[in-house]
C-alpha positions in Angstrom: -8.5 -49.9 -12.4 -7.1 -51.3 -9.2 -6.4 -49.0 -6.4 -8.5 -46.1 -8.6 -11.4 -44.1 -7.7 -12.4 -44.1 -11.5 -12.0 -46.3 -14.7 -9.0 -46.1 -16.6 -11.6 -44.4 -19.8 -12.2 -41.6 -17.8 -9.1 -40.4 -16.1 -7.6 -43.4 -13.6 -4.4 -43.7 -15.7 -3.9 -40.6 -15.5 -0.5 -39.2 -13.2 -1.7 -35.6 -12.5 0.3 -32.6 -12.9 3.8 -33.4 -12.8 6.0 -29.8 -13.4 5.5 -27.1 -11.6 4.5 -25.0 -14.8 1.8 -27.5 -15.3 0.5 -27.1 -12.0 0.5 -22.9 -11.8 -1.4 -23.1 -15.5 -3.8 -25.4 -13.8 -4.1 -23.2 -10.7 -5.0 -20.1 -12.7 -7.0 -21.8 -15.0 -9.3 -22.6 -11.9 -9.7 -19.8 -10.6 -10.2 -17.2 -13.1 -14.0 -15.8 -12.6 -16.7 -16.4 -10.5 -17.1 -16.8 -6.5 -13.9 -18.8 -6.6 -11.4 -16.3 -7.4 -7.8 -16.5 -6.3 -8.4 -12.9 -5.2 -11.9 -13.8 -3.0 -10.6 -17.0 -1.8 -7.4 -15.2 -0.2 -9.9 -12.3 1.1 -12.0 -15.0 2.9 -9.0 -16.7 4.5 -8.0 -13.1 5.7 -11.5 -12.6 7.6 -11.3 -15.8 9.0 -8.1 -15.1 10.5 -9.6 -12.0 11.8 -12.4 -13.8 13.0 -10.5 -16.6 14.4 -8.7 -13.8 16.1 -11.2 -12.3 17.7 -13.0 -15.7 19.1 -9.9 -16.7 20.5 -9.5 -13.1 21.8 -12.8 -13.4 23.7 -12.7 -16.7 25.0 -9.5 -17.5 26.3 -9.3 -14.8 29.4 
């Protein structure tokens, strides 16, 4: 398809998640198991806003 990454067969016509119900099932339904989990993803951001902390703690005096 024009303008599409990908052939109309296998997902260019398609218009993505358009209510927000759709696109909190979809969100949980990604991230229910694994290394990926809502729960380690938001862990990880925390330490690299600790981290992020720190570096710019050190190296801005």
């Amino acid at each position: 398809m024009h303008g599409k990454r990908i052939c109309m067969f296998h997902g260019g016509k398609s218009t993505g998640l358009v209510t927000e119900d759709g696109r909190k099932r979809c969100a949980i339904a990604k991230t229910v198991y694994g290394y990926e989990t809502r729960a380690a993803r938001e862990y990880r951001a925390k330490k690299f806003r600790e981290l992020k902390a720190l570096f710019d703690s050190m190296y801005l005096r």
